[in-house]
N, C-alpha and C positions, 0 to 999 in steps of 0.2 A: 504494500500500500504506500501512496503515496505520503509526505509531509510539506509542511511550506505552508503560507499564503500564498492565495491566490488572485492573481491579476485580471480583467482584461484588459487587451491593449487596443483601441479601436486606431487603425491608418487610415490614412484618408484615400482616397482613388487619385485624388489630386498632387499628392504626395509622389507617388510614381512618376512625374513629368515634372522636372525641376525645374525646365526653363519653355519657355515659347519654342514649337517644334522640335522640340527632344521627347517625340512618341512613337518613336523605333521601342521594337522588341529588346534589342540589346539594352537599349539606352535604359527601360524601365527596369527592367534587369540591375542592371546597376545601382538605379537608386533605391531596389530593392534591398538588393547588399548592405546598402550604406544602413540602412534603415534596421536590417535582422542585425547586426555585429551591435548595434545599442540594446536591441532587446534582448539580444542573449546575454548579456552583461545583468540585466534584470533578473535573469535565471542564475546565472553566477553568483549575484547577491542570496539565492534560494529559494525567490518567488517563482509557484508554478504558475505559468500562462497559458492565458485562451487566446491568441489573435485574429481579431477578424480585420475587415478590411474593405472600405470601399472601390467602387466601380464606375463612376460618373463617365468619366471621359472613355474608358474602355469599355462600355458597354455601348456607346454610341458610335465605336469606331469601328463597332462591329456591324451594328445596324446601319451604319451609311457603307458601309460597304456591303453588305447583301442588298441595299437597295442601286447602288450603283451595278451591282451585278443579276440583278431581277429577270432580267434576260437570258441569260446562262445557267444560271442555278436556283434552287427555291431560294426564299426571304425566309431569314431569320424572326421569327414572331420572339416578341421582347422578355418572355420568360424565359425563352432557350439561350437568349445572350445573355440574359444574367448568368445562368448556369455553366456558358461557356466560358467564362468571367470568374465564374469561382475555378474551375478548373486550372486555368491559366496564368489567374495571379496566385492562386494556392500554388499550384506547381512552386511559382520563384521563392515564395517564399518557404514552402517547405525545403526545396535546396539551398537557401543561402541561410536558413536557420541551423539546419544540417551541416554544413559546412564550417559556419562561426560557431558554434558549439564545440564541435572536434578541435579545430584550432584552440580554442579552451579547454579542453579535456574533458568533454563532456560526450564522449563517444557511445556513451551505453542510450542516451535520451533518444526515443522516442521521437517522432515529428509528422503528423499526418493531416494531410487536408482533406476536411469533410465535406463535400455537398451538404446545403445546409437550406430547409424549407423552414419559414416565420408564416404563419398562419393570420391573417387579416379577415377587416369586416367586407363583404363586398358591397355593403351598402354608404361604403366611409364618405362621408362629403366630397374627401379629396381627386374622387373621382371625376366631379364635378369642376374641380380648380387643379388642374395641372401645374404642379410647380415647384418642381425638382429637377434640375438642371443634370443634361448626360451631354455626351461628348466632347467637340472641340468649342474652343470660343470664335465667335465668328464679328466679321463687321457686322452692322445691322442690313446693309444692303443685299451681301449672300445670305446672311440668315434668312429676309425676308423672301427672298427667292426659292429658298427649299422647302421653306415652310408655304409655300404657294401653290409647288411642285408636290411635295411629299404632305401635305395635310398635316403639317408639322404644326403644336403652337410652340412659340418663341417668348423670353423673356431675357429682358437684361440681368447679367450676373454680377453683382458685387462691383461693377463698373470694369471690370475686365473686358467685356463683351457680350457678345448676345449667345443663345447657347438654346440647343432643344428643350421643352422639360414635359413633362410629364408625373403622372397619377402618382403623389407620396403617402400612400395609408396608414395606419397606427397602426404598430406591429402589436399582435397578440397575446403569440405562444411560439417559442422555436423549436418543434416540432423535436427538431435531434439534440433535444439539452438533456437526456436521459442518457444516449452516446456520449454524448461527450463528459456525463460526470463517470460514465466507468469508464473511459480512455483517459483521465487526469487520475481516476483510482489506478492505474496502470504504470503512472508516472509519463505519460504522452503531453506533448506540446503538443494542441488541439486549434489549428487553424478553420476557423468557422463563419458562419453570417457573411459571408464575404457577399458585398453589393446591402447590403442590409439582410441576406438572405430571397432564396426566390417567395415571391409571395403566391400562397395558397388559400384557399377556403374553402370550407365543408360546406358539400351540399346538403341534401337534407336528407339520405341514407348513409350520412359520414363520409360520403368519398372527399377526397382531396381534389380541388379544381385548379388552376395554375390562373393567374390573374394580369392583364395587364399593366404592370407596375412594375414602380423601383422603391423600396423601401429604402428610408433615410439609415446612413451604417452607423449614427451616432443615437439615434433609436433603436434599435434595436439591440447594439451593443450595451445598452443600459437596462433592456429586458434581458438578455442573457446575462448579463453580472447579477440583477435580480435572481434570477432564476438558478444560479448554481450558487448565489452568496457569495459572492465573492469578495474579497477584503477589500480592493482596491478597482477602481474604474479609472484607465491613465488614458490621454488621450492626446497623441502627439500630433503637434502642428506644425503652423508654419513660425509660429514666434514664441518665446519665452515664457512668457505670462501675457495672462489676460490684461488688459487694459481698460479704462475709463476716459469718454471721449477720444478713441482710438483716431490716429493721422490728424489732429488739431494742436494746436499751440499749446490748451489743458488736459494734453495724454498724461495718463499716472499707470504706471504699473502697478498688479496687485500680487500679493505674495500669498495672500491668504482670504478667502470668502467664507463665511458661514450660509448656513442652507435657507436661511432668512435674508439676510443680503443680496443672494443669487436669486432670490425669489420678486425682489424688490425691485431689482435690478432689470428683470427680464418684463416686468410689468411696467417698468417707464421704458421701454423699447432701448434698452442701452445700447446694446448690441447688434448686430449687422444682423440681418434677415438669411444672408447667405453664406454667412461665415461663423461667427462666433455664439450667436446667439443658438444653432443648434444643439453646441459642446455644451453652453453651460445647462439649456434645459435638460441634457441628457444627464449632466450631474445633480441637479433637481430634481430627476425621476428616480433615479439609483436613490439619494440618500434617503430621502422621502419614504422607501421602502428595509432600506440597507445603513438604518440609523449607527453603527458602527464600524461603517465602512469611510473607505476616504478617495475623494476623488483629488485626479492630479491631471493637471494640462501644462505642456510644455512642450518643446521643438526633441526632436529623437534624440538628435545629440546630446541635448539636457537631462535627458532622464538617471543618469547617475547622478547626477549633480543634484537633480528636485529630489531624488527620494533622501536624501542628504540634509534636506533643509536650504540646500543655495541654490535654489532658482527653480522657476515653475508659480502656476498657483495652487494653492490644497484647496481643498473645499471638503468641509466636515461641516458635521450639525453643530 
């Protein structure tokens, strides 16, 4: 049996592409790398982990290119690119956690990537309001074009650019969080949810239906750390710590939030719609449930340093 706390660690899809056009296979690859050799340093300190992992821009690179190829080959319908999405960036990561481990001497661990189904309503509003952003960022002018073309709706992102989105549900139940607590009883690194998991819903003889969707991977990451109790919910970004009035003259960094603060905080809209403000409600949801747990947000490279006390922000009740 296994011992330890346990982690999750939720990545973001957008984390994979460091720069404008570095969305080569290799390229993601790489920042995969960079990103496993910080988290097995998390195992090294003796924390067991669950990692999952977003899919935004790689689930739409997939969908624009079966529709670029619609002619030649069937379309990919958008539950099968999540799943092909978990496959894919599971793969990298289950090799470059595999590999940073060993370089540690951690050769006996375990490391497997689950397909992973979250169970949704299908009557969720969000069906109704698309808007959850997948693939590349585009000008408004080709965006407006493909979505003219492809029956796409378009939304501005975080002022990056314009970008497809689509149906983001409330995840439920993750179907494989029974697996995945006997493969952590096993002592396995358990890469999961990845895309926020494919989204499913019972009909009304119990079957499993596959849904139109992308579930948000920082909600759901916060129903799975619910769901297996997890100690901690980390959640790497693109910056340090969280911030107050984030890119203005009165930016403050925070080091620390309580679960009343973050609550406070998301209710005067602090927070960016398409950036931070997900992470902190998904540490809102977790504590909310997981009163003795602690969440942590900070860049990959940080995370020795935040579980340390010097840098990152905590969020505990």
């Amino acid at each position: 049996m296994s011992s330890g706390k346990l982690a999750v660690v939720a990545v973001g899809g957008n984390a994979l592409i460091r720069a404008p056009g570095e969305n080569a296979l290799e390229q993601q690859y790489d920042a995969v790398k960079e990103t496993a050799s910080h988290v097995a340093e998390l195992i090294v300190a003796g924390w067991r982990v669950v990692l999952t992992h977003g899919n935004g821009p790689q689930v739409g690179f997939i969908l624009r290119r079966s529709e670029v190829a619609r002619d030649a080959a069937p379309t990919v319908p958008l539950e099968y690119a999540v799943g092909d999405t978990q496959g894919a960036i599971g793969f990298m990561f289950q090799n470059a956690l595999d590999n940073a481990l060993r370089k540690r001497g951690y050769p006996q661990k375990n490391v497997v990537a689950l397909v992973t189904r979250t169970r949704i309503d299908p009557h969720d509003p969000a069906f109704t309001k698309p808007d959850k952003p997948i693939g590349a960022w585009l000008d408004k002018e080709t965006a407006s074009q493909l979505a003219a073309a492809q029956g796409w709706h378009i939304a501005e992102d975080a002022g990056r650019g314009w970008r497809r989105v689509v149906a983001s549900p409330t995840p439920l139940e993750v179907i494989e969080t029974p697996i995945i607590r006997t493969l952590l009883a096993q002592d396995t690194l358990v890469i999961a949810c990845g895309g926020g998991g494919i989204p499913v819903w019972r009909d009304r003889d119990g079957s499993l239906m596959a849904a139109q969707a992308v579930i948000d991977k920082d909600r759901a990451s916060a129903l799975l750390a619910i769901e297996l109790q997890a100690d901690m919910l980390l959640i790497p970004t693109g910056v340090d710590r969280v911030a107050l009035h984030f890119g203005t003259p009165q930016q403050r960094w925070l080091s620390q939030l309580s679960l009343a603060q973050a609550e406070q905080l998301l209710q005067s809209s602090e927070f960016g719609a398409g950036s931070m403000a997900p992470k902190v409600e998904a540490m809102v949801t977790y504590l909310r449930a997981c009163p003795q747990g602690t969440g942590l947000i900070t860049t990959p490279e940080g995370i020795a340093r935040a579980l340390n006390g010097q840098g990152g922000t905590r969020f505990t009740c």
